[in-house]
C-alpha positions as CSV (number, residue, x, y, z in Angstrom):
1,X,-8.0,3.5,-0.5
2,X,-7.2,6.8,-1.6
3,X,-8.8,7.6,-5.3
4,X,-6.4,6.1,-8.1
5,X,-4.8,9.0,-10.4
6,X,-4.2,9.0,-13.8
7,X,-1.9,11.6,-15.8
8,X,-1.1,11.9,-19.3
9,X,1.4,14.6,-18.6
10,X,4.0,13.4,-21.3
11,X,1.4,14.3,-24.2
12,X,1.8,17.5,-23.3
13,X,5.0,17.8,-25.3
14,X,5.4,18.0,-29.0
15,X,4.4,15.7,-31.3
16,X,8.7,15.1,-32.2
17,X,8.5,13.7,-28.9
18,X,6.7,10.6,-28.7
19,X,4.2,8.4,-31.0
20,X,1.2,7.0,-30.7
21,X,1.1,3.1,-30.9
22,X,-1.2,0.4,-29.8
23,X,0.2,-2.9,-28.1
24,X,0.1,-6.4,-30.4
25,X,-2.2,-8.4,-28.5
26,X,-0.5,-12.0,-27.8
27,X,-1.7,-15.6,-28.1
28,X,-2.2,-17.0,-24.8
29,X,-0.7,-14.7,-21.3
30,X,-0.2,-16.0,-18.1
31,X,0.8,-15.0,-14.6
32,X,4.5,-15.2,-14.4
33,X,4.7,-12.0,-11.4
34,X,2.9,-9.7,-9.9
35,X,4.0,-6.8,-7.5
36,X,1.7,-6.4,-5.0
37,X,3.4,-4.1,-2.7
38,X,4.3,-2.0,-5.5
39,X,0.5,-1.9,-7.0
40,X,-0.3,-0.6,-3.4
41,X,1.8,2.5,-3.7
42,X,0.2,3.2,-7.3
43,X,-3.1,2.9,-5.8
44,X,-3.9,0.2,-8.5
45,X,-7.7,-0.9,-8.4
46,X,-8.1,-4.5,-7.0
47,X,-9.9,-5.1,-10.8
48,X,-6.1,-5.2,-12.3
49,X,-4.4,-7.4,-9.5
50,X,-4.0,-11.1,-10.6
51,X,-7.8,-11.0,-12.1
52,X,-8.4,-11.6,-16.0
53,X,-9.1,-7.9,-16.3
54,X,-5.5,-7.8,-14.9
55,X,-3.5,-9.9,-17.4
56,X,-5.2,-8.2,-20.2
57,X,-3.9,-5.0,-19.2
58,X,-0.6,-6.0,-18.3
59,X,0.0,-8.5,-21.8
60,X,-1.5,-5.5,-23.6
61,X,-4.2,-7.5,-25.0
62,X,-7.2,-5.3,-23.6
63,X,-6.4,-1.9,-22.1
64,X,-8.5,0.0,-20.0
65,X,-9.9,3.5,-21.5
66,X,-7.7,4.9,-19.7
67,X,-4.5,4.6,-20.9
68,X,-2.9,5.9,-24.3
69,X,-0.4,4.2,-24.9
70,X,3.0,6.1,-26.6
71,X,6.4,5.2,-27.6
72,X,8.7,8.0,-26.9
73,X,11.4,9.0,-28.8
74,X,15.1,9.1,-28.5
75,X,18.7,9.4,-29.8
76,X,21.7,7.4,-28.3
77,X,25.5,6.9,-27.7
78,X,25.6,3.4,-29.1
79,X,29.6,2.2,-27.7
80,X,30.4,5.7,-28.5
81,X,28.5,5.9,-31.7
82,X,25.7,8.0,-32.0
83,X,22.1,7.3,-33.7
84,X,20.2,9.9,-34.3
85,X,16.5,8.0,-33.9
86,X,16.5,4.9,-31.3
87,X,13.3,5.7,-29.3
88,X,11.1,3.1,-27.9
89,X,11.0,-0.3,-29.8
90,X,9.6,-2.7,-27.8
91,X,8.2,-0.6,-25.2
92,X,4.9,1.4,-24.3
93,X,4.5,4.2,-21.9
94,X,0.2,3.5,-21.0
95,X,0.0,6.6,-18.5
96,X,2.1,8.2,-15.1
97,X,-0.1,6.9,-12.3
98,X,0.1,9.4,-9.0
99,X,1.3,7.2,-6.2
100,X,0.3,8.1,-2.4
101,X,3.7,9.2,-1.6
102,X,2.2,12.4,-4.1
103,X,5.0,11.6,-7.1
104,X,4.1,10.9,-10.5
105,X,5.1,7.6,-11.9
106,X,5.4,6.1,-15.6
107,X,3.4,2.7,-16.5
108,X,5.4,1.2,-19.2
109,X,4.9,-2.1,-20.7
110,X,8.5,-3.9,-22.2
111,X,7.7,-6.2,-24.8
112,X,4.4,-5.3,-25.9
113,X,5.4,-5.7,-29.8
114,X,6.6,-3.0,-32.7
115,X,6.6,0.3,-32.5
116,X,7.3,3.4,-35.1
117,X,11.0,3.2,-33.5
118,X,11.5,-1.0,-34.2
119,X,13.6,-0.7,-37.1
120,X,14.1,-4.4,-37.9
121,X,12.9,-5.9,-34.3
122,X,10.2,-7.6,-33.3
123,X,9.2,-5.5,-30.6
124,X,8.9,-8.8,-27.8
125,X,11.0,-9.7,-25.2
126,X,12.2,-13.4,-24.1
127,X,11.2,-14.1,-20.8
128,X,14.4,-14.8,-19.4
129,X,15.3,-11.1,-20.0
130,X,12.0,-10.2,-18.2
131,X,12.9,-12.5,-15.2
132,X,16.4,-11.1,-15.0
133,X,15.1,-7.6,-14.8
134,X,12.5,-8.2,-12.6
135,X,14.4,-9.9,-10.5
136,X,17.1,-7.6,-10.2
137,X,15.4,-4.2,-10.2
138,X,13.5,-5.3,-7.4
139,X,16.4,-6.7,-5.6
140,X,18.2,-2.8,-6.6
141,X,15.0,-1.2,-4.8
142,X,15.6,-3.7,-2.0
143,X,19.8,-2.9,-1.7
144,X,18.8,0.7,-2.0
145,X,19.6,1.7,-4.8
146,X,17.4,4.5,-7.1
147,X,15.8,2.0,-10.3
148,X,13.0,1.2,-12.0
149,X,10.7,-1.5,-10.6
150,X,9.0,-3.8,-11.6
151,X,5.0,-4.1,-11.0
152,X,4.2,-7.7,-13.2
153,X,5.7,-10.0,-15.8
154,X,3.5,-12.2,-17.7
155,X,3.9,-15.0,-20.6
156,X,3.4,-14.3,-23.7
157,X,2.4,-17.9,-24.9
158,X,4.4,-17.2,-28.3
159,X,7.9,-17.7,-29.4
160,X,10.3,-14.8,-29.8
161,X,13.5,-15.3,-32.3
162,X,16.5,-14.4,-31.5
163,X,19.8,-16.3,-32.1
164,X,17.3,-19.4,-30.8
165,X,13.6,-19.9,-30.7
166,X,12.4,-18.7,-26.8
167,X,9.4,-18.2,-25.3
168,X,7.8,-14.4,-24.9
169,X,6.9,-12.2,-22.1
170,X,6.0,-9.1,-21.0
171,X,7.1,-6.6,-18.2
172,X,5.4,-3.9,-16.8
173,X,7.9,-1.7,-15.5
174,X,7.4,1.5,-13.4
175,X,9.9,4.6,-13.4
176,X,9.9,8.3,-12.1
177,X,10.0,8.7,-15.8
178,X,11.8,6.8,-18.7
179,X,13.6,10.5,-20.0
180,X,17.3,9.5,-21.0
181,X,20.2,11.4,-21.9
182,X,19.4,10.4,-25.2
183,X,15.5,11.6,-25.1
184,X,17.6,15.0,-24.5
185,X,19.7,14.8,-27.5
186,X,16.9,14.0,-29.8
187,X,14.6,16.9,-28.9
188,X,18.1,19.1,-29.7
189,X,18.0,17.2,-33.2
190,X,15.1,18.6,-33.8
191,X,14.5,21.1,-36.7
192,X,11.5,22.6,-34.7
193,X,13.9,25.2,-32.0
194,X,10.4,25.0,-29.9
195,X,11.1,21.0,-29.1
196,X,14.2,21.0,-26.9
197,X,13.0,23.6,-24.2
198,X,9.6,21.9,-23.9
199,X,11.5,19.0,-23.5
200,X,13.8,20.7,-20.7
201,X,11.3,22.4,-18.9
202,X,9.0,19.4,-18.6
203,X,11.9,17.1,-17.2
204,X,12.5,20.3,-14.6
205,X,9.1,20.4,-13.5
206,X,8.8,16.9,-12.7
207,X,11.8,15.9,-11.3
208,X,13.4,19.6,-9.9
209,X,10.9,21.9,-9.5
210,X,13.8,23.8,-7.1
211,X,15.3,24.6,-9.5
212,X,13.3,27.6,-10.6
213,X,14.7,29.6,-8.3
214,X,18.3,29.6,-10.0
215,X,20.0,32.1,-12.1
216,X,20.6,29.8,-14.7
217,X,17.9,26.6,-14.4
218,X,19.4,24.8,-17.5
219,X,22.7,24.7,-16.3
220,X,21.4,23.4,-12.7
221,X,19.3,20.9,-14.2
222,X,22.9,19.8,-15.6
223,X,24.2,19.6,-11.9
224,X,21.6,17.9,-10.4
225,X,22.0,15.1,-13.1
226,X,25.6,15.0,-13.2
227,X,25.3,15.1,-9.1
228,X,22.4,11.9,-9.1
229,X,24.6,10.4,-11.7
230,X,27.8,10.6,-9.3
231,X,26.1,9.0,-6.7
232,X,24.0,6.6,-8.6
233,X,27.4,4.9,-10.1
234,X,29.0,4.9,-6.2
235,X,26.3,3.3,-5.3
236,X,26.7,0.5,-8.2
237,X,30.6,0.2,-7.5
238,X,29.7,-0.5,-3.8
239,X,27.8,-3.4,-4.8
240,X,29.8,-4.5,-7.7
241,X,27.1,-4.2,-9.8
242,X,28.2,-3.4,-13.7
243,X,25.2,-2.5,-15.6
244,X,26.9,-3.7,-18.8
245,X,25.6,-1.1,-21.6
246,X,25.5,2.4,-20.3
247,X,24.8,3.9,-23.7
248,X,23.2,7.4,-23.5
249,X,19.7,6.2,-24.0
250,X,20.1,4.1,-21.0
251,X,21.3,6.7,-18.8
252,X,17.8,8.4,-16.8
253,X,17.4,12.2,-16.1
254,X,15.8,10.7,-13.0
255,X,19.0,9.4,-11.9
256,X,17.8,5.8,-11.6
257,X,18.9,2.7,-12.7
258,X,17.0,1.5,-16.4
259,X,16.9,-1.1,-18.7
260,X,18.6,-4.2,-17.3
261,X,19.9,-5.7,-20.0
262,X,22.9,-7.9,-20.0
263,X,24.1,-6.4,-16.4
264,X,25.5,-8.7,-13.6
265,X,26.9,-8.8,-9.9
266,X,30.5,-9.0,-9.7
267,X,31.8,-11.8,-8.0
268,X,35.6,-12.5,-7.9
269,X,36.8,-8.8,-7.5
270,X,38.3,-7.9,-10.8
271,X,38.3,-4.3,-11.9
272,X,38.2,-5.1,-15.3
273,X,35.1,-7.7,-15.1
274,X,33.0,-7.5,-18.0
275,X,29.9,-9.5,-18.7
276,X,28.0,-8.5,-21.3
277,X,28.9,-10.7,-24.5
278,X,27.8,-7.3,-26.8
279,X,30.8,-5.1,-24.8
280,X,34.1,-7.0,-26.9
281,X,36.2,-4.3,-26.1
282,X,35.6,-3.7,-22.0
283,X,33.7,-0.5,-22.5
284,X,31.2,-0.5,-19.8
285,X,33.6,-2.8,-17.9
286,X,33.3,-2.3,-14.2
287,X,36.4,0.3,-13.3
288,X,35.5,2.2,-16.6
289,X,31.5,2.9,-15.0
290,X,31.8,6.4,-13.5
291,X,34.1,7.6,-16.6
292,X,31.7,6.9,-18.8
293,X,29.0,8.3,-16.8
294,X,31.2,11.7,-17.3
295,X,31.1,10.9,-20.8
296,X,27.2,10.6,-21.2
297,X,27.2,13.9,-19.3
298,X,29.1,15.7,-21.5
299,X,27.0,14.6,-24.4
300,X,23.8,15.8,-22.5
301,X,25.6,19.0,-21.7
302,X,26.3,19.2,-26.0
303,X,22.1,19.1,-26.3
304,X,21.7,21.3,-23.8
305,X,24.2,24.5,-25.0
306,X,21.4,26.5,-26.5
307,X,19.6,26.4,-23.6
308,X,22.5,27.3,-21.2
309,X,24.0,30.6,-22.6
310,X,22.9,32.2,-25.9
311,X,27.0,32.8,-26.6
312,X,27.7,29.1,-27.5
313,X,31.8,29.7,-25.4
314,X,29.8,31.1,-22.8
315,X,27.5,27.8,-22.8
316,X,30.8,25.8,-23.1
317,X,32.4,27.2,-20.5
318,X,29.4,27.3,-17.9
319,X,28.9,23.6,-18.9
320,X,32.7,22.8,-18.8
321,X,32.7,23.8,-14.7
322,X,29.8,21.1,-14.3
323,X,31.4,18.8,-16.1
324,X,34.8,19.4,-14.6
325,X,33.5,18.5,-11.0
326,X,32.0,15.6,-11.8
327,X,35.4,13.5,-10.8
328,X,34.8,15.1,-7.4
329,X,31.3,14.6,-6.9
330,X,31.8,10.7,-7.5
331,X,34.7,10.5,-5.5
332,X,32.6,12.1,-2.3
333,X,30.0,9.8,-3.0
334,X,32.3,7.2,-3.5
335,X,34.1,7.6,-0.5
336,X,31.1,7.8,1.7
337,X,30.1,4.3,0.2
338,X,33.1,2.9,1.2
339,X,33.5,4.1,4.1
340,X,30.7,2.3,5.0
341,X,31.6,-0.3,4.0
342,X,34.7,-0.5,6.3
343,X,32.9,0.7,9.1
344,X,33.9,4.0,9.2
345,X,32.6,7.4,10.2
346,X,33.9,10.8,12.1
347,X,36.4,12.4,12.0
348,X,36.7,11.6,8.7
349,X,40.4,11.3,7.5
350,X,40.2,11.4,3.8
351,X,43.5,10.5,2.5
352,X,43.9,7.7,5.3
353,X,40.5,6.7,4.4
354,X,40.8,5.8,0.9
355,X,44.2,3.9,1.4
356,X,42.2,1.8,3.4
357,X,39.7,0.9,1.1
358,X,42.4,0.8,-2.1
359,X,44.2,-1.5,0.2
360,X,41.6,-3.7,0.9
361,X,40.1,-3.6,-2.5
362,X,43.5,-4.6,-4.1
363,X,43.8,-7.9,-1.6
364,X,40.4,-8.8,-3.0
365,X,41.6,-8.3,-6.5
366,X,45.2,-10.2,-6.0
367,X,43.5,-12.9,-4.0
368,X,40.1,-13.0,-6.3
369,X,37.7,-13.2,-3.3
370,X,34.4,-13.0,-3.6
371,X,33.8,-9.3,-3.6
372,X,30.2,-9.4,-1.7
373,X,31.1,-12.3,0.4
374,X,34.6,-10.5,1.9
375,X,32.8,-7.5,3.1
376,X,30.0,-9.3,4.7
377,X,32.8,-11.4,6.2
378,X,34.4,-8.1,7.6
379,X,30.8,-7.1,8.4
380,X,30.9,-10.0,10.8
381,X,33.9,-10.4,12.2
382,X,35.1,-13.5,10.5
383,X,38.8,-13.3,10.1
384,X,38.5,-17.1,9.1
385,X,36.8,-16.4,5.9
386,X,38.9,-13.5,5.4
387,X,42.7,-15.4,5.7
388,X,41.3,-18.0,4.1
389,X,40.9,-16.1,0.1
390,X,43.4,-13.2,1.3
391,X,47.1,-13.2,1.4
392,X,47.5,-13.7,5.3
393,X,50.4,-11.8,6.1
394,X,49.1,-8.9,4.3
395,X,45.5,-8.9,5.3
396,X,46.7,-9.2,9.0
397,X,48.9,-5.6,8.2
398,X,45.7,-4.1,7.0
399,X,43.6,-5.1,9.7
400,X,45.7,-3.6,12.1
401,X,45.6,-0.5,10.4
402,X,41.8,-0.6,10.3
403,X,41.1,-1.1,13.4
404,X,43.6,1.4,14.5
405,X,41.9,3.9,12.8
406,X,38.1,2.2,14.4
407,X,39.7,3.0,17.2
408,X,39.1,6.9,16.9
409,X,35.2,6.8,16.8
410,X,32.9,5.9,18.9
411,X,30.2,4.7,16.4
412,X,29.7,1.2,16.1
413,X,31.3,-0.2,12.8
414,X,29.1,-2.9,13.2
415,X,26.1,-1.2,12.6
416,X,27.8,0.6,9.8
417,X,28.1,-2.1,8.1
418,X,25.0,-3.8,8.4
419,X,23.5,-1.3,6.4
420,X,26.2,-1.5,3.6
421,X,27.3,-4.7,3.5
422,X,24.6,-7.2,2.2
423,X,24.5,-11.0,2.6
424,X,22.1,-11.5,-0.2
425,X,22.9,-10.4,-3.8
426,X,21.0,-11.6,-7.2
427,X,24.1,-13.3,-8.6
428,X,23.9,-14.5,-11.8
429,X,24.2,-18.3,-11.5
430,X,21.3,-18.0,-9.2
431,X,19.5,-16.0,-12.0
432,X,20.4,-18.6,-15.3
433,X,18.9,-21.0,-13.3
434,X,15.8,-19.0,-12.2
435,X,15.7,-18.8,-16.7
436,X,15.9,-22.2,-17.0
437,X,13.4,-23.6,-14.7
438,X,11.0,-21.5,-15.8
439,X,11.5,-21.5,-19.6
440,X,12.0,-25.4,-19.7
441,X,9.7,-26.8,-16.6
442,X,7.3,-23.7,-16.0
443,X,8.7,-23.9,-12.4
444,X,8.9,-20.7,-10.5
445,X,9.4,-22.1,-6.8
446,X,13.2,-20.9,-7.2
447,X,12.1,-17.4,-9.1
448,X,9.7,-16.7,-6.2
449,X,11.9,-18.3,-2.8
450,X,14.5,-15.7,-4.4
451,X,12.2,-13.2,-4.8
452,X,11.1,-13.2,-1.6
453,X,14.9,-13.5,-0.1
454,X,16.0,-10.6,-2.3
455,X,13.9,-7.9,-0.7
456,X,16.0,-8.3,2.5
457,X,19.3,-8.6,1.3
458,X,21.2,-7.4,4.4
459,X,19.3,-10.0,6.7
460,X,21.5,-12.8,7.7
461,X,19.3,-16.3,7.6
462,X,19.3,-19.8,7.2
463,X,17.4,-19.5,4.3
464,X,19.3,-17.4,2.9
465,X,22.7,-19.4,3.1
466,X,22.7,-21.5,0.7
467,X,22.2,-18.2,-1.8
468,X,24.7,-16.2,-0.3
469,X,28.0,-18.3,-2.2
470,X,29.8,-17.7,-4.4
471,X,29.0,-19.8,-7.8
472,X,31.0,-23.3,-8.1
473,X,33.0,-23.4,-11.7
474,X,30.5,-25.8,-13.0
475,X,27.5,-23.2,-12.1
476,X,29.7,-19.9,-13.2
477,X,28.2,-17.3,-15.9
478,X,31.0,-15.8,-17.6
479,X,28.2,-14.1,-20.2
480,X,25.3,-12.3,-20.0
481,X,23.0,-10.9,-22.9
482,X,20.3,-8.5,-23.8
483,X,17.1,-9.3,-24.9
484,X,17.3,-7.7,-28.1
């Protein structure tokens, strides 16, 4: 094995940045997870994987020499309402471990207890939080999509309080880096002038060294994130996935997916799903995902003015372009989702294209089918499935029209869709129950059979089946929450 690597590289900011804080030990961990594909890539020492030596690190009750452990600071869009000092309050970043594909990437414990940045929590997390999100980032990683992962999850052997006494845990959570939107806006809140460049240049040099060689690096580190942020939301909407609080301190300058709080796979196609029981008013519903990813943008493109242009209409202006073609960098990434989803590739025939998929979309939503289910049934063929849950007569127009217009390519549709159409998705019935058997039984046969079933989500098995439904409306969640 290649020589584990150890950076610190985050220290090397100002002090405004971050603060130094130790993990609370807790009472009694155990094993609930542990990664060990994932500890591969990080070139984690065999002393940390499943051993006592292990468990200490990853409950926080014993850490290694080293790590220093930090909390990092940040503001936030809370719902559209801004707080000027969020920052880490339940989390610790222990060091950036260099992975053998040569990229740097953050060790972060969740639930490791208070920080500087608590305010009036706890600083723990309840396990089923910690089960949802390992679960589901490592199902994300599995669909494709850019996310945090997830490297171990252990017990805490305490209780946590929330609106109910439940048990503890902790996860250890790995990320290109955990830099938000609203790390951004902070550093530009600060009085030292020196904090918000340091900040900026350090998120530059880690994630888009390229970008050096502009005019203006500032205003391209802008693009690139408005540009991963385009495709990062297509990508969601292609798997009905609605993150559920997309607040500017959980938006990632790495353009992954972070914190999984009370997020969900849609089910019944309904643009205006919402499950999070904190989002009353439909904010972060599923339609309203990439305009509020605009939004977010165009409060990281406030911090980031001074650095743009020294003439603040200049800055606007220059910041206003990138900002303005964020509509059409979503749609392109958008369409090529969809696309795929429907089987189609060149010629491409835009304005054609997209009535398709409107078309087909809005049968789901008058007929409220299943949205994962009806593309893996048009993945396979199955007309059955299909005139079962859609108007017939009108699904039998469409189809004609779709394969009409298959029938000016020469690629396989087929084939297409087998890479963007998944059978397996981590739906949330499947995930309450996960929760309950473990929090109530200690039973995690279902948490690891889905585990295990979730990192091939496009493979079609008789395993598999019985996961692939859509919840009955005994077993349907209607609500999720977040662990805070």
């Amino acid at each position: 094995m290649s020589l584990f690597q150890v950076e610190h590289s985050y220290r090397t900011l100002p002090a405004a940045c971050y603060a130094d804080c130790a993990p609370t030990p807790v009472r009694a961990p155990a094993w609930l997870a542990f990664n060990q594909t994932l500890a591969s890539e990080l070139k984690l020492p065999e002393q940390y994987q499943r051993t006592a030596e292990g468990l200490a690190l990853f409950s926080g009750n014993n850490l290694p020499d080293w790590t220093l452990p930090l909390a990092q600071a940040y503001a936030g869009h809370q719902f559209a309402n801004y707080v000027p000092r969020l920052g880490d309050g339940r989390a610790l970043l222990l060091a950036e471990l260099r992975a053998k594909d040569g990229k740097l990437y953050d060790l972060q414990l969740k639930g490791a207890g208070r920080t500087p940045f608590s305010r009036s929590g706890d600083g723990r997390a309840p396990l089923g939080p910690v089960l949802r999100e390992y679960l589901v980032s490592e199902a994300m990683y599995a669909l494709g999509v850019p996310t945090t992962r997830a490297l171990a999850a252990v017990s805490s052997g305490e209780l946590v309080f929330r609106d109910e006494t439940l048990p503890g845990a902790i996860l250890t959570r790995v990320a290109s880096s955990h830099i938000r939107i609203g790390t951004m806006q902070y550093a530009a809140s600060q009085p030292d002038p020196a904090v918000l460049p340091a900040l900026a240049d350090y998120v530059i040099n880690r994630h888009y060294p390229q970008l050096w060689q502009q005019d203006n690096p500032y205003l391209a580190l802008l693009q690139q994130v408005a540009e991963r942020q385009a495709q990062l939301v297509a990508h969601w909407m292609s798997l009905g996935f609605i993150h559920g609080v997309m607040n500017t301190d959980n938006m990632s300058l790495s353009g992954e997916t972070i914190d999984y709080g009370p997020c969900a796979f849609m089910e019944a196609y309904q643009p205006r799903q919402v499950y999070s029981y904190i989002d009353q008013q439909g904010r972060y519903a599923y339609q309203n995902q990439p305009a509020v990813a605009q939004w977010n943008l165009a409060r990281l493109a406030e911090a980031q003015l001074s650095l743009i242009d020294p003439d603040q209409e200049q800055a606007i202006a220059l910041a206003m372009s990138v900002l303005n073609a964020f509509p059409q960098y979503y749609q392109t990434a958008y369409r090529q989702r969809f696309r795929a989803k429907l089987g189609l590739t060149a010629p491409a025939q835009e304005e054609a294209d997209d009535q398709l998929i409107a078309d087909f979309l809005a049968l789901l939503s008058a007929g409220q089918a299943d949205f994962s289910q009806s593309f893996f049934a048009l993945r396979q063929g199955d007309s059955v499935y299909l005139t079962q849950q859609l108007d017939k007569q009108q699904f039998s127009a469409w189809q004609r029209q779709w394969r009409q217009r298959l029938s000016q390519q020469t690629a396989d549709p087929q084939a297409i869709m087998a890479t963007a159409n998944p059978y397996l998705i981590p739906r949330n019935h499947l995930i309450q129950q996960v929760i309950d058997q473990v929090s109530q039984h200690g039973d995690l046969a279902l948490f690891q059979q889905l585990q295990q079933l979730w990192q091939q989500p496009y493979l079609q098995s008789a395993a598999g089946e019985p996961y692939s439904l859509a919840a009955r409306p005994e077993q349907r969640v209607c609500q999720t929450f977040c662990g805070t």
